[in-house]
C-alpha positions in Angstrom: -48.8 34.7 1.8 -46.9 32.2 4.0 -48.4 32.2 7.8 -45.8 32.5 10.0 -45.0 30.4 12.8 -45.2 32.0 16.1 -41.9 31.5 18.5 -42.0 31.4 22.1 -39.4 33.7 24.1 -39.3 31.4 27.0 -36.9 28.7 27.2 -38.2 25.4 28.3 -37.6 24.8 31.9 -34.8 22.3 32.9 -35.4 20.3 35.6 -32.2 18.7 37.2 -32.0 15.0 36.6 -31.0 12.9 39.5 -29.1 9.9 39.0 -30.4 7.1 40.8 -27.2 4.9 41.0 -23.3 5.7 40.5 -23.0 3.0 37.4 -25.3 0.6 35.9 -22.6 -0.9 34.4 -21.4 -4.4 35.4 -18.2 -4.3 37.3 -14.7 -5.2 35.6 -14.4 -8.8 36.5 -17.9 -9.4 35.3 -17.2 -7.9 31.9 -14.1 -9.7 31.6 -16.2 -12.7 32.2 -18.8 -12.0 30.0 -16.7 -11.4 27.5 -14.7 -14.5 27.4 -18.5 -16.5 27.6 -19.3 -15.0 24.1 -15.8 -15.3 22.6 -15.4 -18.9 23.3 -19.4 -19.2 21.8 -18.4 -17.1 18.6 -15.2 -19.3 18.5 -17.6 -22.7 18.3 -19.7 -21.5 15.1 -15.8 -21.0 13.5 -15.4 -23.6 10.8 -11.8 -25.3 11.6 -9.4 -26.6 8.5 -8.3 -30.5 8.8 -4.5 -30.0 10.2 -3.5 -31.9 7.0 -4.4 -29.1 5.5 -3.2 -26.3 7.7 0.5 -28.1 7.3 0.3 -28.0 3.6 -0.9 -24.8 3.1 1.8 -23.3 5.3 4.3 -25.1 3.7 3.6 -23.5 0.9 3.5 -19.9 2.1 7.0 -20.7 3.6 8.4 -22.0 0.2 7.1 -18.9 -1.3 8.7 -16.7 1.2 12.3 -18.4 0.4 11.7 -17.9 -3.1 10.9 -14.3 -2.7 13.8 -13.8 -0.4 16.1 -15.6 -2.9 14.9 -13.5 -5.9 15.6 -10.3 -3.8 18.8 -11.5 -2.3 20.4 -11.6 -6.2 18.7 -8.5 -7.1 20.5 -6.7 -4.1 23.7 -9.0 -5.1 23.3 -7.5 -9.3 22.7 -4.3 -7.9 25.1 -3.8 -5.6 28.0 -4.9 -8.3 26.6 -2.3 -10.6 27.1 0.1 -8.5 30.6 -0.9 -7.4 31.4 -1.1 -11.1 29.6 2.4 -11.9 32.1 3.8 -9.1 35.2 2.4 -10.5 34.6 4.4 -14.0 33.7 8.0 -12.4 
């Protein structure tokens, strides 16, 4: 046989808690400080590319992106005239 566990009927008591100050929070200008301290410290552990390399490596995302736009500009171009010719049969 399982004992059983015996429950109190009274509630605890609550006891209202005062606060002791409006906010402990830091006012706004002192966040915005703070926060700009630590993103200009996480920006110095940032491991920067040589700006040889930056230049090259957006060159070739930009040559890629005229390529791409080049192969979809004659795909709408072959479309569109197979449509135009599909409309002069019907």
């Amino acid at each position: 046989m399982a004992e059983e566990k015996k429950i109190s009927a009274q509630a605890p008591e609550k006891t209202p808690e005062k606060k002791a100050k409006k906010s402990s929070k830091p006012g706004l200008f002192k966040r915005i400080g703070n926060f700009f301290k630590e993103y200009r410290s996480e920006l110095k552990k940032v491991t920067w590319y040589p700006l040889a390399r930056v230049i090259h490596d957006t060159g070739i995302v930009v040559v890629a992106l005229a390529i791409c736009g080049v192969i979809i500009g004659l795909l709408d171009l072959l479309f569109t005239q197979i449509i135009l010719l599909l409309g002069q049969i019907g």
